[in-house]
C-alpha positions in Angstrom: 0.0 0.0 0.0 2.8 2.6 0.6 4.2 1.8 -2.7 1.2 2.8 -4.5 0.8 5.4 -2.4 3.6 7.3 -3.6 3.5 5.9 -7.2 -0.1 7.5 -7.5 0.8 10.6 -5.2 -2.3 10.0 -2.4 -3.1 9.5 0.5 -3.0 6.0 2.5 -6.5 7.2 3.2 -7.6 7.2 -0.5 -5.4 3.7 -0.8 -7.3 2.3 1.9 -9.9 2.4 -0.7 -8.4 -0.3 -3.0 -9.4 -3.1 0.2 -12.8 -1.0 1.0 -14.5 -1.1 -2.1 -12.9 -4.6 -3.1 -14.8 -6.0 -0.2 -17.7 -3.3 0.3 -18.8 -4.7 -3.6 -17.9 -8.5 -2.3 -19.7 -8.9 0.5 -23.2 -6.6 -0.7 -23.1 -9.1 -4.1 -21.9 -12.6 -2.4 -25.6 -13.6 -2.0 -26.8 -12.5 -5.1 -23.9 -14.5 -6.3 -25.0 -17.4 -4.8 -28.8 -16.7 -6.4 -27.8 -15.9 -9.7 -25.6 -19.8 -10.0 -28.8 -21.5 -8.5 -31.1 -19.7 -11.0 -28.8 -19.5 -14.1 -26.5 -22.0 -14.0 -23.4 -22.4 -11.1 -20.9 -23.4 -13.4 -21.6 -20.6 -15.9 -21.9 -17.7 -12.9 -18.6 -19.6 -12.1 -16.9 -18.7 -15.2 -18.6 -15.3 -15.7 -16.6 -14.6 -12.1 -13.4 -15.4 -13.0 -13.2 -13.8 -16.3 -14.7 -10.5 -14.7 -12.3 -10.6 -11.9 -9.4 -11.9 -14.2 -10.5 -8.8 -16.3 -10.4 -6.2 -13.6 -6.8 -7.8 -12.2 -5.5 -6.9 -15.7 -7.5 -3.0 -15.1 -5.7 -2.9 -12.0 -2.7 -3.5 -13.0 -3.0 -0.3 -16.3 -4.7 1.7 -13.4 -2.9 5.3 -14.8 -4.4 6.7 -11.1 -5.8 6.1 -8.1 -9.8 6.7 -8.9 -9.2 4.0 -11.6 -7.6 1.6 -9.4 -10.4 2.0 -7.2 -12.8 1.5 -10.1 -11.2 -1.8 -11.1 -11.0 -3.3 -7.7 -15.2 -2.8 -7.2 -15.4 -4.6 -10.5 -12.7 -7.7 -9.1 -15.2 -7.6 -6.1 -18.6 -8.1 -8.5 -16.2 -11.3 -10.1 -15.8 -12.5 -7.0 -19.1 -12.5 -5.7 -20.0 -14.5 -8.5 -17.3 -16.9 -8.7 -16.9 -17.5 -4.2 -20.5 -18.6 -3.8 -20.6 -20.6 -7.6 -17.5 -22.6 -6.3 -18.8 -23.7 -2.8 -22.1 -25.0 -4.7 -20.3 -27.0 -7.6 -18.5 -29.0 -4.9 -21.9 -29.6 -2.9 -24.0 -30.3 -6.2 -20.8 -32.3 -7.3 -19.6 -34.4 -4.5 -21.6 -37.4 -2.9 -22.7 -36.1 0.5 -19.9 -38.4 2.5 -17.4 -36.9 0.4 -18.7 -33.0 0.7 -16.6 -32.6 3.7 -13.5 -33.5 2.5 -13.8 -31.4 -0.5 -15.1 -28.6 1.2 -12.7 -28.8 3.6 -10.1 -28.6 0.4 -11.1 -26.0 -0.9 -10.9 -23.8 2.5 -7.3 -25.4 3.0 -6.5 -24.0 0.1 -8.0 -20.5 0.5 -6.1 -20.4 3.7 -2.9 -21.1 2.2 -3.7 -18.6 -0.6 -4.3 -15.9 1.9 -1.4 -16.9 3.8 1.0 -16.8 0.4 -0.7 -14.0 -1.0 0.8 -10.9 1.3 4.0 -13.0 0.8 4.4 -12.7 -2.8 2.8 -9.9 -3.1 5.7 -8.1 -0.9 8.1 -10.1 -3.0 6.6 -8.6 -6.3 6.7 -5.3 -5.4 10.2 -5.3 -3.6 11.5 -7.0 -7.0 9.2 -5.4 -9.7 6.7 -3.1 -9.2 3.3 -3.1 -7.3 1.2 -3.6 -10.8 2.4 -7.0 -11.2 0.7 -8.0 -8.5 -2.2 -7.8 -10.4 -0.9 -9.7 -13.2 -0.1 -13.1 -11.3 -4.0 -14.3 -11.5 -5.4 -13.5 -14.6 -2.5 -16.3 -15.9 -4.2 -18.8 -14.2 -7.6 -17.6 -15.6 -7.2 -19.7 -19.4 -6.5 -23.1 -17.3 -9.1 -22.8 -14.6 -12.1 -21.6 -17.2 -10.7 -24.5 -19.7 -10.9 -27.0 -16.7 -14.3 -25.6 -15.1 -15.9 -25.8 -19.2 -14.3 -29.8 -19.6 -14.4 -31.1 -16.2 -17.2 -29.7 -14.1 -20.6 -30.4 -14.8 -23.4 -27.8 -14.6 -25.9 -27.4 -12.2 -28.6 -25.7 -10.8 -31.2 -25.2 -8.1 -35.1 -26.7 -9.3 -36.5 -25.3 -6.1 -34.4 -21.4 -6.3 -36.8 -18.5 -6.1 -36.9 -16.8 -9.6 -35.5 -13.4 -9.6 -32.5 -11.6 -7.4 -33.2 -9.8 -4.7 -31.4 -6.3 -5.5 -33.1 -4.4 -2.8 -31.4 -6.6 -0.3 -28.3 -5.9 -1.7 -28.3 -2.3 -1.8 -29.4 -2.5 1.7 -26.0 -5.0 2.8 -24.2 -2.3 0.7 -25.9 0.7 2.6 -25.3 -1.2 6.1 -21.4 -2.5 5.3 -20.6 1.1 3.9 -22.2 3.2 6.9 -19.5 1.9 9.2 -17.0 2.0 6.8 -15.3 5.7 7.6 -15.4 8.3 4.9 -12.1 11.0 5.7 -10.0 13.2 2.9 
């Protein structure tokens, strides 16, 4: 953060942006996300995910200033909403229930050690390159997974899910998660 602080000329203030409106757009779009793979396909909402945060990494990364950069990281949170809650239900419509634990449990074993590794080579990017490349190291992994997700995983869908998203309720998680969020120059 206090590299691109200085790269962009701001504030750590304004940077702090990059994680608010990464997870302010996350976490008031995760259930929709969730609604929108039951309804329209998980494997599909999976895919549109990735490529729209794969997209955004890339956006990121060109950033010319901060305002973009902040732009770019709401639109990596609106692929993740769609591809976190996708992922969870392809491995419970995909895995026999006695084996849902251990893939679930997988998959969070992973996530841990991605958070864990993250910071790590993140800091090693940016000591040895430049802070943009950090946003460069997961849209390379974007062709394999959507290649594997298209060829290996099977589509699937709730019969039973309500028809239509619930937008209202997500402007009001986004009203509620942004009023404690604290707004200073």
């Amino acid at each position: 953060m206090p590299t691109i602080e200085t790269d962009l000329a701001t504030s750590a203030i304004v940077v702090q942006w990059l994680i608010n409106a990464y997870t302010l757009s996350l976490s008031s779009l995760l259930l929709i996300g969730g609604a929108a793979g039951d309804q329209f396909g998980r494997r599909r909402l999976f895919i549109i995910g990735i490529i729209i945060f794969a997209v955004a990494l890339v956006w990121c990364g060109f950033s010319p200033n901060v305002m973009q950069l902040i732009s770019a990281r709401v639109v990596q949170g609106v692929g993740a909403a769609l591809l976190i809650p996708s992922s969870l239900a392809i491995i419970g419509a995909t895995f026999a229930e006695n084996e849902r634990g251990k893939a679930v449990g997988t998959w969070a074993g992973f996530s841990a050690l991605a958070a864990a590794a993250g910071p790590l080579l993140g800091g090693w990017i940016v000591d040895h390159f430049s802070w943009r490349w950090i946003f460069f190291v997961n849209p390379l992994l974007t062709v394999p997974t959507v290649w594997i997700a298209l060829h290996h995983v099977p589509e699937s869908r709730d019969p039973e899910a309500k028809p239509g998203l619930d937008w209202r309720g997500a402007l009001l998680v986004l009203i509620g998660l942004g009023s404690i969020v604290r707004f200073r120059r």
